[in-house]
C-alpha positions in Angstrom: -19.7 -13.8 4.1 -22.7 -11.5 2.9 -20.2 -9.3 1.3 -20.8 -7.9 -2.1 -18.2 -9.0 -4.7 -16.5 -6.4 -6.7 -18.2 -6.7 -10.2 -14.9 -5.7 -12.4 -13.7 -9.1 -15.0 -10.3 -8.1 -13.3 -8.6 -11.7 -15.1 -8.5 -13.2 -18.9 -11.5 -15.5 -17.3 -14.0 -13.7 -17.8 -15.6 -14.8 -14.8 -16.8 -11.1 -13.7 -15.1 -12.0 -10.7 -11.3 -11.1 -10.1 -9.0 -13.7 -7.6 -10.2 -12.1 -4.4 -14.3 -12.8 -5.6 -13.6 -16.4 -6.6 -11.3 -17.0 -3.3 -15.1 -15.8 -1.7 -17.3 -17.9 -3.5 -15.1 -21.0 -2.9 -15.0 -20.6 0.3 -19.0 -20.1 0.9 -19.8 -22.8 -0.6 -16.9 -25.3 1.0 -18.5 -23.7 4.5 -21.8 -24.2 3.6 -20.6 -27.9 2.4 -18.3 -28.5 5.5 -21.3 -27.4 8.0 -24.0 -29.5 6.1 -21.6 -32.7 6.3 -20.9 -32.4 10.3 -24.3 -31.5 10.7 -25.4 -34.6 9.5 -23.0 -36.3 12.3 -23.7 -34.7 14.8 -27.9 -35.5 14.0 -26.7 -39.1 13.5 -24.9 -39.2 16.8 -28.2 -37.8 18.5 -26.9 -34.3 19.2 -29.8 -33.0 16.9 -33.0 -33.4 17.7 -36.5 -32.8 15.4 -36.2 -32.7 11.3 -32.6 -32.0 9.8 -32.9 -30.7 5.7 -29.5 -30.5 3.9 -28.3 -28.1 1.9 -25.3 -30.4 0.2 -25.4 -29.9 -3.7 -27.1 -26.4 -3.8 -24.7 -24.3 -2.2 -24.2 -22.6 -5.7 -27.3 -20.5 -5.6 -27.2 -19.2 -1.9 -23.6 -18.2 -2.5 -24.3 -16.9 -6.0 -27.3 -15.0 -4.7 -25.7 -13.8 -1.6 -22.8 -12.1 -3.9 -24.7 -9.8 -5.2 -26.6 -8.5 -2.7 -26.0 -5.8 0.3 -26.0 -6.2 3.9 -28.9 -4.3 4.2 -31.0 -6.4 1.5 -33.4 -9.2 3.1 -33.1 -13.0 2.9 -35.9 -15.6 3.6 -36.2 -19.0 3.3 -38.7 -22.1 3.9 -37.2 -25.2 6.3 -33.6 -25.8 4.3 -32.3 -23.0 5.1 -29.0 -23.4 6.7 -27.4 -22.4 3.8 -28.8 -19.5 3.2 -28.4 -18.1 6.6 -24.4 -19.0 6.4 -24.3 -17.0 3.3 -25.9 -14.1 4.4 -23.2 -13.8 6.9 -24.4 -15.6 10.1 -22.0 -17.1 12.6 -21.5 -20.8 11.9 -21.3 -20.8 15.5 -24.4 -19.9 16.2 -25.8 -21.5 13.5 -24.5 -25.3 14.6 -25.8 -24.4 18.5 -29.2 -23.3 17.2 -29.2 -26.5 15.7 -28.0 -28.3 19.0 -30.3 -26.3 20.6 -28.4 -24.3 22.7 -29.0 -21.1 24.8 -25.9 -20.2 22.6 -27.6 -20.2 19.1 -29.5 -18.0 17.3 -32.8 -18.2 19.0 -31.6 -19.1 22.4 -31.7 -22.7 21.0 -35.8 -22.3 20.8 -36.1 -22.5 17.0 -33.6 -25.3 15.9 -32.9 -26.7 12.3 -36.2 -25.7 10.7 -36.3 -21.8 12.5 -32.8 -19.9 12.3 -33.4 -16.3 12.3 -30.8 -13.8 12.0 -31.6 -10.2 12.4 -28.4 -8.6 12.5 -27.7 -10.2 9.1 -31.4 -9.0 7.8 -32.3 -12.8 7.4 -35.9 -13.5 8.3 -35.8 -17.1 8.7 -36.8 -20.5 7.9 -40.1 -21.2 7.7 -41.8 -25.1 8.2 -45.0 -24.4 6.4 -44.3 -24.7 2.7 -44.9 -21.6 0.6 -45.9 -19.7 4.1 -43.1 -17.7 4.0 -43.9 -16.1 0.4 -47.0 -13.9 1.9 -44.3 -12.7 4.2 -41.5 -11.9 1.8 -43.9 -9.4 0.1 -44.6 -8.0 3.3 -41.4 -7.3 3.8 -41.1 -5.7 -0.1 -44.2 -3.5 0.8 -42.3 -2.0 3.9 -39.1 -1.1 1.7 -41.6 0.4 -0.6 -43.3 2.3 1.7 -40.6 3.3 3.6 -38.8 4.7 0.4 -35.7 2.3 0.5 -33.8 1.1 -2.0 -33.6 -2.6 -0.5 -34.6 -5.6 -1.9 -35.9 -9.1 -0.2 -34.6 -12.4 -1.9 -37.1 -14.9 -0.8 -36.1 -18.9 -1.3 -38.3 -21.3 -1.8 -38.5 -24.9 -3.0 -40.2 -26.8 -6.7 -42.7 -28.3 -4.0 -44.2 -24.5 -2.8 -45.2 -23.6 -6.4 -48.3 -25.5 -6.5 -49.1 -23.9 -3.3 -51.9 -20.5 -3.3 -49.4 -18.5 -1.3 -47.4 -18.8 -4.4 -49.5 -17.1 -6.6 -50.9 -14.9 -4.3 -47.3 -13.7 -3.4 -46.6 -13.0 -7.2 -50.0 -11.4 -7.7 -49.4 -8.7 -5.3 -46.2 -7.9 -5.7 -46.3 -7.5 -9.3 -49.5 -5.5 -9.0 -47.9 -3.4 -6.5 -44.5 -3.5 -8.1 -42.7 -4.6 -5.0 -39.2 -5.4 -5.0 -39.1 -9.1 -4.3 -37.0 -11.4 -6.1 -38.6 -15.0 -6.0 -35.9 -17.4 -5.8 -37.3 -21.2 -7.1 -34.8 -24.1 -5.8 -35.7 -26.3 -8.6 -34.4 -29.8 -6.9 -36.6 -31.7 -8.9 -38.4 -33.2 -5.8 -40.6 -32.1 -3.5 -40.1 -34.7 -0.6 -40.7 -37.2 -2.4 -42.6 -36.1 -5.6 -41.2 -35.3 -9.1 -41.8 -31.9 -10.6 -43.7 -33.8 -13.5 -46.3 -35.5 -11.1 -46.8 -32.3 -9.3 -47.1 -29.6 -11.8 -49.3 -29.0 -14.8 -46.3 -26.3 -16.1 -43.1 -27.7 -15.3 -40.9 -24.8 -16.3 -41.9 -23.4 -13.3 -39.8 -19.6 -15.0 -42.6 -18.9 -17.3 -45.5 -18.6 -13.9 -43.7 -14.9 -13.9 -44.8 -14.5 -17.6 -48.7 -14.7 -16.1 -47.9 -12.1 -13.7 -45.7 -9.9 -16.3 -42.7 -10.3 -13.7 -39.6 -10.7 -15.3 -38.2 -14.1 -15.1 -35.6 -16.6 -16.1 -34.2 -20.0 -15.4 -30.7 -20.6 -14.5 -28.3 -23.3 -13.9 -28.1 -23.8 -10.1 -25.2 -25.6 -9.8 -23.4 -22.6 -11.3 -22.3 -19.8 -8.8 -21.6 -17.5 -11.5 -24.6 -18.0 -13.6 -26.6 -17.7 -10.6 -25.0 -14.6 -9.5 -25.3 -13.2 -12.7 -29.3 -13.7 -12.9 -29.6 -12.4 -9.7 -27.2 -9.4 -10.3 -29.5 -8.5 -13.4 -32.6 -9.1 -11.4 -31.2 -6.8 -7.9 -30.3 -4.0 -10.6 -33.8 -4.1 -12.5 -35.6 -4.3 -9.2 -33.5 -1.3 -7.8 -33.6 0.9 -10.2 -37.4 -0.3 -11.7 -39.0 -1.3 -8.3 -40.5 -4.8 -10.0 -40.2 -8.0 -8.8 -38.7 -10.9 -10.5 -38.9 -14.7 -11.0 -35.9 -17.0 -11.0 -36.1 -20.7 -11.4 -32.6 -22.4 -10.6 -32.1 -25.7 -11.7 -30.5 -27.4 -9.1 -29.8 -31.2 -7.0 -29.8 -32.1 -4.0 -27.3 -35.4 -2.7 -28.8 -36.1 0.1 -32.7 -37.2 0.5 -35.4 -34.5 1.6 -34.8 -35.1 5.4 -32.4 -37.0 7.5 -35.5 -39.2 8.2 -35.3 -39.7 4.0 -31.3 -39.9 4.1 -30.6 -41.1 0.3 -34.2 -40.1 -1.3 -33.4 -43.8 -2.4 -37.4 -44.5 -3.1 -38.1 -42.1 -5.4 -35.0 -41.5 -7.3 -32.1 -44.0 -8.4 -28.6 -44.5 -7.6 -27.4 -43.4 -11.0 -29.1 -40.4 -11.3 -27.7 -39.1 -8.2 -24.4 -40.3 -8.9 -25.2 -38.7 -12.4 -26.0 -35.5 -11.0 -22.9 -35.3 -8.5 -20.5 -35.2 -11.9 -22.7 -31.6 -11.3 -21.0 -30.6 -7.9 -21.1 -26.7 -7.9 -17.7 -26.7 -5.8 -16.2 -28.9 -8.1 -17.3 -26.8 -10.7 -16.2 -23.9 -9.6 -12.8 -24.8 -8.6 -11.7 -26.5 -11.7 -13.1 -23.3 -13.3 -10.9 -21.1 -11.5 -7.5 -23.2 -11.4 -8.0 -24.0 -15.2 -8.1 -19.7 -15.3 -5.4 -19.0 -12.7 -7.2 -17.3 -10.3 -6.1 -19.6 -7.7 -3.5 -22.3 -7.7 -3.9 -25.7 -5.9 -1.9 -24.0 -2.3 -4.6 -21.6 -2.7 -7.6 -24.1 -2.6 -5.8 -26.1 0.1 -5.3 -23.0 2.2 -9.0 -21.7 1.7 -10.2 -25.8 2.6 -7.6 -25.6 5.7 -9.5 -22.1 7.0 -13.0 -23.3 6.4 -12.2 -27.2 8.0 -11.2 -25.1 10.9 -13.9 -22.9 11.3 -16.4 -25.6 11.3 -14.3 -27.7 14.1 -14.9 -24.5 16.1 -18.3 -24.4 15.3 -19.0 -27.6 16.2 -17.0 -26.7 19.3 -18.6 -23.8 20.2 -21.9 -25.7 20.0 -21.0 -28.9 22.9 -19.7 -26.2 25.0 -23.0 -24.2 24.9 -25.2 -25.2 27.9 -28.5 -26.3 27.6 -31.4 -23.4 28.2 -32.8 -23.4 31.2 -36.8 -24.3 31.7 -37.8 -21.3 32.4 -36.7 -19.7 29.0 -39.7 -21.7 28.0 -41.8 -18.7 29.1 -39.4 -16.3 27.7 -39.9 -14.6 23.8 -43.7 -15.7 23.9 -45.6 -12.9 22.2 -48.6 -12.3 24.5 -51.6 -9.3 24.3 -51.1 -7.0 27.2 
C-alpha cells in the first residue's frame, strides 16, 4: 500500500488507472474491509479493549486518497482511523496488535484503537478529541512551508468536526497563510448519533471552503476513482499553487458509530442501511473493472485469496504478541527536564 498509482488511462475503460492500479485499489479496500470485519471479532470475543470505530463502507476514500499521494506526503486522522493508517502503508500486523494492545503494535500497544501512529509511513495519528487534530494538520502544512518542501498533509475528519471552532480556525489559517493542507470531510451523514441536518445550519458542508476562498468540491465517497481523482486535482493545485483545499466526500458507514452503537439502529433505519449497502465501494469497483476487463473473476479470487491471508496473519501476529510489561507504563511519557 501507499504507493502512487501510475496516472496513464492504459485500457478502453477509461478509468485513469491501467490493470496493475485497479489490481491496487481492490485490494486496499478488501484489506481495509477484511481487517475492519476480524476486528470486530476479535473486540466481540474480548480481545479488544476501550472504543472500537469501523471503517466498513468508507474504504473508497482512504484508498482513493492514498493513490495519489507520495510516501513522503502526511496523513492524519480523528478516532476511525484504521483505515487510513492501512492505506498509507502500515503493517496490518502492527495495526491488529496495537489494537490488542500489544508490546508488538504500533505504539508498544500504549495507544490502541483510537491512537495508531505510524511515523515511518508519515501518518500522524488518530486523534479522540473531535476536530483536535485539524489545528495540528496545519501545523504540520506550516512546517512543509517553512521548510521549503513540496509535501502535502491530507488531514481526515468526520461531518460531526465541522461544527467544531478548530474547524474553522484550521481553514482560516491555512488559507491565509496558503498552506498546503487538503481538508478531507468524511461525510457519513452521522455524527454518533446526529444527522447532518440537525447539526448544521449549511449542510453542504463543500461550500465552508468558498468562505475561506479555498478551493473545494464534493465527491462521491463510495467511488475510489472519483475520489482519487478530486484528490489528484487537489495534491497537483496544492503542489504547484501552495493553497489548501476542501473536499466533502459523500460517504456511509454499515456499521453504527462505535462497537458500543453496533447497528446505529436508533437513529437510522434498517432500509436505509440496506439501501446504502446497494452503494458498497468494493462492489462497485469490482464490477466496474470486470465489466472493463481489467481483471477477470481468477483475478479477483486471487487478490481476495492474498488479502484473506494477510489478515489471518495479522490476526496471528497479534495473539502471539505478549502483553507489555508494567513498567513500559513509565516509558514514552514526555516529561520537562
Amino acid at each position: 500500500m501507499a504507493k502512487t498509482l501510475t496516472r496513464s488511462a492504459a485500457s478502453s475503460s477509461g478509468f485513469g488507472v491501467d490493470a496493475e492500479g485497479a489490481k491496487r485499489l481492490l485490494s486496499d479496500m478488501l484489506l481495509i474491509r477484511r481487517f475492519e470485519e476480524k476486528a470486530a471479532e476479535a473486540y466481540a470475543l474480548g480481545k479488544i479493549g476501550g472504543f472500537l470505530h469501523l471503517y466498513i463502507g468508507e474504504e473508497a476514500v482512504a484508498v482513493g486518497a492514498t493513490s495519489v499521494l507520495r510516501p513522503d506526503d502526511y496523513a492524519i486522522s480523528a478516532y476511525r482511523e484504521h483505515g487510513h493508517c492501512l492505506a498509507k502503508g502500515s503493517d496490518p500486523k502492527r495495526v491488529m496488535a496495537e489494537l490488542h494492545g500489544r508490546r508488538d503494535g504500533l505504539s508498544k500497544g500504549k495507544g490502541g484503537s483510537m491512537h495508531l501512529f505510524d511515523r515511518s509511513t508519515n501518518f500522524l495519528g488518530g486523534h479522540a478529541i473531535v476536530g483536535a487534530h485539524l489545528p495540528i494538520a496545519v501545523g504540520v502544512a506550516f512546517a512543509i512551508k517553512y521548510r521549503g518542501g513540496d509535501q502535502v498533509i491530507v488531514c481526515y475528519f468526520g461531518d460531526g468536526a465541522v461544527p467544531e471552532g478548530e474547524f474553522h480556525e484550521a481553514m482560516n489559517l491555512a488559507a491565509l497563510w496558503k498552506l498546503p493542507v487538503i481538508f478531507l470531510c468524511e461525510n457519513n451523514r452521522y455524527a454518533m448519533g446526529t444527522s447532518v441536518e440537525r447539526a448544521l445550519a449549511q449542510t453542504e458542508i463543500w461550500k465552508f471552503g468558498q468562505t475561506y476562498g479555498v478551493p473545494s468540491e464534493k465527491v462521491d465517497g463510495m467511488d475510489v476513482l472519483a475520489v482519487r481523482d478530486a484528490v489528484g486535482r487537489a495534491v497537483a493545485r496544492t503542489r504547484q499553487e501552495k493553497i489548501p483545499a476542501l473536499i466533502e466526500a459523500d460517504t456511509y458507514r454499515y456499521r453504527g458509530h462505535s462497537m458500543r452503537d453496533p447497528a446505529g439502529a436508533v437513529y437510522r433505519t434498517k432500509e436505509e442501511v440496506e439501501r446504502e449497502k446497494l452503494r458498497d465501494p468494493i462492489v462497485l469497483f469490482r464490477d466496474k473493472i470486470l465489466s472493463a476487463g481489467l481483471l477477470s473473476e481468477a483475478d479477483i479470487r486471487a487478490i481476495e485469496k492474498d488479502v484473506n491471508d494477510r489478515i489471518d496473519e495479522a490476526v496471528a501476529f497479534a495473539d502471539a504478541s505478549p502483553e507489555p510489561p508494567g513498567e513500559w507504563l513509565f516509558t514514552d511519557i514526555y516529561k520537562e527536564a
